[in-house]
Backbone bond lengths (Angstrom), bond angles and torsions (degrees), N, CA, C in turn:
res aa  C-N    CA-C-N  psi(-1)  N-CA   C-N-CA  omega(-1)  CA-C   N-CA-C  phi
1 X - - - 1.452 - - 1.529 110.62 -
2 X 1.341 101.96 -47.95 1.897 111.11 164.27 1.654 109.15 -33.16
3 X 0.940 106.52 -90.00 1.455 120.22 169.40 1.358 129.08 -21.66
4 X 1.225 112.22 -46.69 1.569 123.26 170.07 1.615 104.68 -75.31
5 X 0.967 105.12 -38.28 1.919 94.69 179.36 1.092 104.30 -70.74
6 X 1.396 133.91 -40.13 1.391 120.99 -152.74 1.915 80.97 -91.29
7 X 0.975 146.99 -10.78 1.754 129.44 178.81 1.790 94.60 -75.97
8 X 1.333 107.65 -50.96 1.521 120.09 -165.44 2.174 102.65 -62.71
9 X 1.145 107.85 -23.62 1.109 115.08 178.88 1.589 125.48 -81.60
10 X 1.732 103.50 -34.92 1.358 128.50 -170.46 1.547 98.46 -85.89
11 X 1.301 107.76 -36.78 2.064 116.14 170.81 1.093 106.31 -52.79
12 X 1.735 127.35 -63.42 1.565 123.27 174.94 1.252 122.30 -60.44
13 X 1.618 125.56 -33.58 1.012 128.26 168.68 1.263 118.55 -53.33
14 X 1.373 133.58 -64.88 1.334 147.76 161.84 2.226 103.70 -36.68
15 X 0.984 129.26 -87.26 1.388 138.88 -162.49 1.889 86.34 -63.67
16 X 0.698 134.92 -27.28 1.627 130.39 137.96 1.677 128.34 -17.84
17 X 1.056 87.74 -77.54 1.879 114.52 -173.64 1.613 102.36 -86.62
18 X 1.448 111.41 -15.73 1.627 108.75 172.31 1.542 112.96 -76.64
19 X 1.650 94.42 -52.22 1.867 94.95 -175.67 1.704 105.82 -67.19
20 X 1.543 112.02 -24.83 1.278 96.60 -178.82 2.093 121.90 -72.17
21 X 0.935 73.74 -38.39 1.930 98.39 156.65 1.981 110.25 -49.63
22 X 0.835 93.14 -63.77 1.821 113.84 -175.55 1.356 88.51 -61.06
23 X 1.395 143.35 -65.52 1.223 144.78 -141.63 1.901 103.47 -87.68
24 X 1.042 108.41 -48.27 1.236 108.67 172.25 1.581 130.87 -82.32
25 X 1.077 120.27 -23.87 1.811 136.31 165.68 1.610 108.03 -113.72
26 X 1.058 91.67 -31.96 2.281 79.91 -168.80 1.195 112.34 113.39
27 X 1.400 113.53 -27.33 1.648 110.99 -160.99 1.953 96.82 -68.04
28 X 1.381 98.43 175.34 1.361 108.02 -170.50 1.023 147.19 41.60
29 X 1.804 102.85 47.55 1.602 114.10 -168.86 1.260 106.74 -65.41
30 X 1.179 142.06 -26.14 1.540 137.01 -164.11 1.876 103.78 -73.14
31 X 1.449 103.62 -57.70 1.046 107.44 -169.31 1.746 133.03 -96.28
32 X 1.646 85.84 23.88 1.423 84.23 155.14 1.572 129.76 -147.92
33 X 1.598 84.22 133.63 1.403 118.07 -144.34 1.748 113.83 -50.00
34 X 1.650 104.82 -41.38 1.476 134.89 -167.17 1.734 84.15 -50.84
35 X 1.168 137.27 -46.26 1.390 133.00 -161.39 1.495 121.91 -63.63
36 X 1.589 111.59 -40.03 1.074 139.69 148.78 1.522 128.29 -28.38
37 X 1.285 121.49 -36.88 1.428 135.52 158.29 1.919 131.59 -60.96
38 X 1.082 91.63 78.24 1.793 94.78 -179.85 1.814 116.29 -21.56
39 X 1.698 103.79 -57.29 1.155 94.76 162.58 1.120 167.70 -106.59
40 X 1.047 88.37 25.57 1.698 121.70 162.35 1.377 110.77 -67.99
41 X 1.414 138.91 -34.67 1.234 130.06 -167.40 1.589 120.41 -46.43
42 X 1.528 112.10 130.80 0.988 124.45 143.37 1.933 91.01 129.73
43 X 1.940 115.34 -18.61 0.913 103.90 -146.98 2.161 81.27 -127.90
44 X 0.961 122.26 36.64 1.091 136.12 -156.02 1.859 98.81 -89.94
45 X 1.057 117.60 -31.25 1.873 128.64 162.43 1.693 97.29 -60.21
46 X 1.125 118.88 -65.98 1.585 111.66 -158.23 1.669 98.26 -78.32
47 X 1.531 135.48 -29.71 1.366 129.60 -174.88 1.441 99.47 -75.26
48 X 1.243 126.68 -24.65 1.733 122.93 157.28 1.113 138.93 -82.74
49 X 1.091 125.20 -6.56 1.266 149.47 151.28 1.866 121.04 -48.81
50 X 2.083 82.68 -64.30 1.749 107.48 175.24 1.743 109.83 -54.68
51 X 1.736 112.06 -34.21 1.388 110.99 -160.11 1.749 92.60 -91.90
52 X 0.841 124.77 2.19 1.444 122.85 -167.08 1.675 100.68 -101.36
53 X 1.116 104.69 -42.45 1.558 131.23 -176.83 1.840 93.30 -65.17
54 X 1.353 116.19 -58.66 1.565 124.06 -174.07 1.337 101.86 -62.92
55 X 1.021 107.26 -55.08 2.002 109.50 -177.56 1.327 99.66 -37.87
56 X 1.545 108.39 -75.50 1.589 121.89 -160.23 1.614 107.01 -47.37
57 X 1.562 114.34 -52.77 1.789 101.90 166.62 1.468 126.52 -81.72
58 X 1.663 126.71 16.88 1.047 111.75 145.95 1.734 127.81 -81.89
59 X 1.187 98.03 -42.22 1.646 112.25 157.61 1.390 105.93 -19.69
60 X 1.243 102.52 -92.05 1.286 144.63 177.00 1.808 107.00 -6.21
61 X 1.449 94.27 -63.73 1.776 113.02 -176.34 1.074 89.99 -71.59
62 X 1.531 136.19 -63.11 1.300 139.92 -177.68 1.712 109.45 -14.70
63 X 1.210 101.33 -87.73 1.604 132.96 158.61 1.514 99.60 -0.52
64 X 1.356 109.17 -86.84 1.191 131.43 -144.68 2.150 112.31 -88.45
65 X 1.461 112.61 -11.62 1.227 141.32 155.45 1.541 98.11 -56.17
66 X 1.294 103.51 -71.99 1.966 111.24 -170.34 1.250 125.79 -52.04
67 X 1.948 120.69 -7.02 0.946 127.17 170.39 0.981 116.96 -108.14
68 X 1.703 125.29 137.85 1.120 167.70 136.78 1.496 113.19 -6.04
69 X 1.482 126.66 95.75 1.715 110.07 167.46 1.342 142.32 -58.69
70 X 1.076 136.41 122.28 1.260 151.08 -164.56 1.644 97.41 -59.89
71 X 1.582 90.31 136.89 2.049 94.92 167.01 1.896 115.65 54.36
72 X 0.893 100.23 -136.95 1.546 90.92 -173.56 1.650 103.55 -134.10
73 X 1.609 89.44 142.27 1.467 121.51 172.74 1.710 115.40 -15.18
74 X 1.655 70.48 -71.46 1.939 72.90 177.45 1.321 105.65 -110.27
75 X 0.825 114.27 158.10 1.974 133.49 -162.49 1.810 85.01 -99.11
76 X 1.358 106.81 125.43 1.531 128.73 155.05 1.822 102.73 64.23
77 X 1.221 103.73 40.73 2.128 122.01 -167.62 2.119 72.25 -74.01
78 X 1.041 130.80 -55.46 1.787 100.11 -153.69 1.379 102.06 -104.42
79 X 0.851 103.05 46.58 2.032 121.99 166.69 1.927 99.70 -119.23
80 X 0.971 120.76 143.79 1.099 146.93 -165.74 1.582 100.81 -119.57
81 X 1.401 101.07 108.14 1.900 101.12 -173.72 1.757 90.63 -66.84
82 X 1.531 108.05 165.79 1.583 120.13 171.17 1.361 113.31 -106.28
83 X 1.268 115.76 81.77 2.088 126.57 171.44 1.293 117.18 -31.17
């Protein structure tokens, strides 16, 4: 499941940084996708922006899901509070 988020994350991330690329120079008309959308027009800078932004915090969770917590669960579990 790790794995699949972080591809599904790295896709938005990537077609992200493409339309923003595309939108601001031109380069990479083929491959970006955001352009392709009828209704999107006009707003195709900020919907690449948003998917670049989404990528980066799916990653992100991705990432940070796959690691392991440090020390123990519960803080001070074989101490016996005093009532």
């Amino acid at each position: 499941m790790r794995k699949a988020c972080e591809l599904v994350g790295g896709f938005l991330l990537f077609q992200g940084l493409i339309g923003i690329v595309h939108e601001l120079i031109g380069w990479f008309r083929l491959m970006a996708m955001i352009r392709l959308l009828p209704f999107l027009d006009g707003y195709e800078l900020c919907t690449s922006i948003g998917l670049a932004v989404v990528g980066l915090l799916v990653v992100a969770v991705a990432e940070e899901s796959g690691k392991s917590p440090s020390g123990s669960l519960i803080p001070d579990a074989d101490r016996a509070r005093p009532e």
